[in-house]
C-alpha positions as CSV (number, residue, x, y, z in Angstrom):
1,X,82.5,82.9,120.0
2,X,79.9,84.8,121.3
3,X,79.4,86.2,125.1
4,X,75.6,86.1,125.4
5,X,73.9,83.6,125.8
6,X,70.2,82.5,125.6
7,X,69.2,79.7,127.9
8,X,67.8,77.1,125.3
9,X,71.0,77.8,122.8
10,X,73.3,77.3,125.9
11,X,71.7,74.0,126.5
12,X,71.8,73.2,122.7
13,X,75.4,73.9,122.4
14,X,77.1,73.0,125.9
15,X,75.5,69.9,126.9
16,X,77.9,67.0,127.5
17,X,76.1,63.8,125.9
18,X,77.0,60.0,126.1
19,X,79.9,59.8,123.9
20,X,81.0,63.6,125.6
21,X,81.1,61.8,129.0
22,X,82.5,59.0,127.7
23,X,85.9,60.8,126.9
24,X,85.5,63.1,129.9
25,X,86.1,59.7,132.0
26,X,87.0,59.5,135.2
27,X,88.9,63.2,134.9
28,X,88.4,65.9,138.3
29,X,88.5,69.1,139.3
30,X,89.7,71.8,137.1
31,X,90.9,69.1,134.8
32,X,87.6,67.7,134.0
33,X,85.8,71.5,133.6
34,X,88.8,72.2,131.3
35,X,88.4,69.1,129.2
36,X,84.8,69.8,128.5
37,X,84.7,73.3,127.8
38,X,87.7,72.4,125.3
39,X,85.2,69.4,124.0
40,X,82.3,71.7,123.6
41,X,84.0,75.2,122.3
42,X,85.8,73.1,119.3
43,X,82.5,71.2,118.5
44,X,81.5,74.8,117.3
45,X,84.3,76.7,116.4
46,X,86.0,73.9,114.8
47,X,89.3,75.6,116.6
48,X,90.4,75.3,120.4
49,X,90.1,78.6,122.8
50,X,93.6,80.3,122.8
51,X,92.9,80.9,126.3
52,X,90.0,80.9,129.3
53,X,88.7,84.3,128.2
54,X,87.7,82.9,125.5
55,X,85.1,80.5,126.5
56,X,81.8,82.3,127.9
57,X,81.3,82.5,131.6
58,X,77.7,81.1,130.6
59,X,79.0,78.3,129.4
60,X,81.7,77.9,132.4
61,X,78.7,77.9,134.9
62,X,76.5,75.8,132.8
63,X,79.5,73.5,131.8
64,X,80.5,73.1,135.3
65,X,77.1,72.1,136.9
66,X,77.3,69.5,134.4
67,X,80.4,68.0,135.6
68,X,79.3,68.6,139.4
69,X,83.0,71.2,139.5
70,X,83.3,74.3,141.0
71,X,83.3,77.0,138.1
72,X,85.9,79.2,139.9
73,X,88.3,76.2,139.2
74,X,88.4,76.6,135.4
75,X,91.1,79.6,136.8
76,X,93.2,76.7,137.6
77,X,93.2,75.1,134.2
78,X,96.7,74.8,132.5
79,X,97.1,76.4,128.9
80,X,100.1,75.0,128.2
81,X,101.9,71.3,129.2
82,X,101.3,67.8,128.7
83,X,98.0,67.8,129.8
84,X,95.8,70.1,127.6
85,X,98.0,68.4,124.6
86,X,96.5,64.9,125.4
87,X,93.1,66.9,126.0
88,X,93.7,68.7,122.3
89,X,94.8,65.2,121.1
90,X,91.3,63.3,122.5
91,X,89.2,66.0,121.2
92,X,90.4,65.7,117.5
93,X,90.6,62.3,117.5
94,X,87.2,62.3,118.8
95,X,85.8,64.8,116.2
96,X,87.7,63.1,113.3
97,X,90.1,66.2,113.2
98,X,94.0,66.1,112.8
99,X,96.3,69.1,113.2
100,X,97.9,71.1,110.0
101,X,100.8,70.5,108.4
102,X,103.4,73.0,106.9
103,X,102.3,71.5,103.7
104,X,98.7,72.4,104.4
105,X,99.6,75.8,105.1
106,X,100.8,76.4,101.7
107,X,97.9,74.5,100.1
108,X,95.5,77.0,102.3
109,X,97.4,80.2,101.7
110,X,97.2,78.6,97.8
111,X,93.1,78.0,98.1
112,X,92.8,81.7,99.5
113,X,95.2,83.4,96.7
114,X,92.9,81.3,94.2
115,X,89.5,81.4,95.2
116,X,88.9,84.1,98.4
117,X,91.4,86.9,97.6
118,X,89.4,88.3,94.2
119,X,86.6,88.5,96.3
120,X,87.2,89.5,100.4
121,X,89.8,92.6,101.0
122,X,89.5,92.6,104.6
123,X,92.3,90.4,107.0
124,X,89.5,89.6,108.8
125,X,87.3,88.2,106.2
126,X,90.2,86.3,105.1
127,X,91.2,84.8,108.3
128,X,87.3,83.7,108.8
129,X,87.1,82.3,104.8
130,X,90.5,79.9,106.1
131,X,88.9,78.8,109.5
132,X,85.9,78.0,107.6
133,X,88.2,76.2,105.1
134,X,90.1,74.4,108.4
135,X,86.5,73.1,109.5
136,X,85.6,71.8,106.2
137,X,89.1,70.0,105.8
138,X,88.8,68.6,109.4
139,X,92.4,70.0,110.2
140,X,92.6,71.8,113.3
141,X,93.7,75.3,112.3
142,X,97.0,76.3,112.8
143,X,98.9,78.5,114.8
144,X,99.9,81.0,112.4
145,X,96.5,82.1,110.7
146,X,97.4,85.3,110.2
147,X,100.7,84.2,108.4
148,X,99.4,82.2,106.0
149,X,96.2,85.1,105.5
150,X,99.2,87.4,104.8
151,X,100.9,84.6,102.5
152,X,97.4,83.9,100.4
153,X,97.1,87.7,100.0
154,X,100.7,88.3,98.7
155,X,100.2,85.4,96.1
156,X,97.0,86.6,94.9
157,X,98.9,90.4,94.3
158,X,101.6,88.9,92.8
159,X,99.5,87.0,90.1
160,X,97.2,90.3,89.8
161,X,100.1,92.1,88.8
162,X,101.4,89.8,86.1
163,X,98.1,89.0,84.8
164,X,97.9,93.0,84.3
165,X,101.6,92.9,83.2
166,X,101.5,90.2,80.6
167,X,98.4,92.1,79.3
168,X,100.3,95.3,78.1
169,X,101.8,96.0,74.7
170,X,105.8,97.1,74.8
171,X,104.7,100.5,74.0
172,X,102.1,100.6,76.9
173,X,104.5,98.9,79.5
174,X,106.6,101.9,78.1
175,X,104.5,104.4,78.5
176,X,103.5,104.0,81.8
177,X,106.6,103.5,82.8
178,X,107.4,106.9,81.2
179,X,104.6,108.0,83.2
180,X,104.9,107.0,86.3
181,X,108.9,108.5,86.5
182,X,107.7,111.3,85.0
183,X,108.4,114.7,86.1
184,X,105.6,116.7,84.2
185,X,103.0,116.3,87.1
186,X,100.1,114.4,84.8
187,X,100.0,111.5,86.9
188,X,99.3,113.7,89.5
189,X,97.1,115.6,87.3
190,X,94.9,112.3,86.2
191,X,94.7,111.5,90.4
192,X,93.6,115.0,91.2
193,X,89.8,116.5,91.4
194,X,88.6,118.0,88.8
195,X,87.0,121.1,90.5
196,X,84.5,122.9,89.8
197,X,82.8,122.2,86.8
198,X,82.9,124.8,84.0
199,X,84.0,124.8,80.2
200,X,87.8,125.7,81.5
201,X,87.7,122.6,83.4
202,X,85.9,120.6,80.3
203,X,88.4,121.5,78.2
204,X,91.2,120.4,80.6
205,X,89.4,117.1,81.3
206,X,89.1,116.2,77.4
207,X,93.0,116.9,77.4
208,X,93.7,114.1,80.0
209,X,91.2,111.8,78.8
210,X,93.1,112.0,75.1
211,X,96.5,111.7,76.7
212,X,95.2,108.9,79.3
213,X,94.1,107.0,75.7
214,X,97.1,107.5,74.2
215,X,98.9,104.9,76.6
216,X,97.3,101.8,74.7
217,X,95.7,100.4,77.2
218,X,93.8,97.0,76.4
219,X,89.4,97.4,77.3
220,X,89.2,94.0,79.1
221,X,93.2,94.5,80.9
222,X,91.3,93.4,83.9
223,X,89.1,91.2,82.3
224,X,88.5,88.4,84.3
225,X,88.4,90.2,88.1
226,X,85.6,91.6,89.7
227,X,84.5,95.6,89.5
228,X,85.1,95.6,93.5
229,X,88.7,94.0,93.2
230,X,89.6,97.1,90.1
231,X,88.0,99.3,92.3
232,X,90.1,98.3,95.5
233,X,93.3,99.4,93.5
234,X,92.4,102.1,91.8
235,X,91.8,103.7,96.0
236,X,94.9,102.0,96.3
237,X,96.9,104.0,93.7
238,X,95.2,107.1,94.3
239,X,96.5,107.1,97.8
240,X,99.8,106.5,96.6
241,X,102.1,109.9,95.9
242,X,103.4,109.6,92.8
243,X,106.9,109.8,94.1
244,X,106.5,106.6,96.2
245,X,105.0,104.7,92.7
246,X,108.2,105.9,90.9
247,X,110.6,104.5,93.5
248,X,108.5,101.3,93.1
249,X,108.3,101.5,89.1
250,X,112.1,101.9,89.2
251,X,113.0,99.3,91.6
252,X,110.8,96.6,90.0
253,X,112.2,97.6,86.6
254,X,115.9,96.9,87.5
């Protein structure tokens, strides 16, 4: 939600309209600012405020001449107790919204492992892409966003891996195995800069390049995912010591 505020977008956005005042009733005081900041601030985020600092003090002001209530009062508004959940309960019912379900937070934390995943890297971008996905649904987002972000992300990684897995020949599997609990130093070699460039270093470069060939691995192993997504591992594994990738390699190979 944003904090500034243009006069004709704040009218736009925060004006209570017949079927607004029909549901803010006969309600007072702080509970009748409450209710329609809560009315207007999920009409547009498709998500309630977590608490008062979210909703703009523009809109608090303009909200509260609305409903002829002091704006200081919205301080007295309870975020927790019966009566915000009937508020929460009039305002979905009103917008045609219901709240989530355990069952929809697997089918979420599925849709963002299938579809978002391959294509956003950032929590944040995924945590937008499923409140997006909440508003579309008409569920009211749940509680533990950031749970099922993390859940959608650890699916997609998981399939990634086999997909990358199931793609290698025994003696590839093998090799990079081989490779990665090495103790020769060439995975560090392949991760490290090349220097200076100069017919030493050339000649050095043409001996990786054959060795890296010599593991087997498939053209299109990654067919299928984006050049960002490839690109986000390889940084991945080149900030990884090649100590901690062994420990991994052996632990997933028991």
């Amino acid at each position: 939600m944003r904090r500034e505020w243009e006069p004709e977008d704040l009218i736009a956005a925060w004006t209570l309209l017949d079927g607004d005042w029909e549901l803010v009733g006969n309600k007072s005081g702080a509970t009748r600012l409450g209710f329609g900041l809560l009315l207007k601030f999920f009409e547009q985020e498709g998500r309630f405020p977590r608490h008062a600092g979210e909703v703009p003090k523009a809109a608090v002001d303009y909200v509260a001449g609305q409903v002829k209530v002091d704006p200081d009062l919205f301080a007295e508004y309870r975020w927790s107790g019966s009566t915000i959940e009937y508020h929460r309960k009039q305002v979905r019912e009103a917008l045609g919204f219901r709240e989530a379900t355990r069952a929809d937070e697997d089918v979420l934390a599925e849709w963002l492992a299938d579809k978002i995943c391959p294509m956003v890297f950032a929590d944040e971008g995924l945590r937008a892409a499923l409140l997006r996905r909440c508003r579309t649904l008409k569920i009211e987002p749940p509680g533990r966003i950031d749970r099922i972000a993390g859940a959608g992300r650890v699916r997609f990684e998981r399939e990634f891996c086999l997909h990358v897995l199931n793609g290698l020949s025994a003696n590839s599997a093998r090799s990079l195995r081989e490779l990665a609990t090495g103790e020769d130093g060439f995975l560090l070699e392949l991760k490290s800069d090349p220097g200076r460039l100069g017919l030493e270093t050339l000649l050095e470069e043409i001996v990786k390049l054959r060795r890296a060939k010599a593991l087997g691995l498939s053209a299109d192993l990654f067919g299928g995912y984006s050049d960002r997504l490839v690109a986000s591992w390889r940084a991945r594994a080149m900030a990884s010591h090649p100590r901690r990738t062994s420990r991994r390699c052996s632990r997933r190979s028991g």
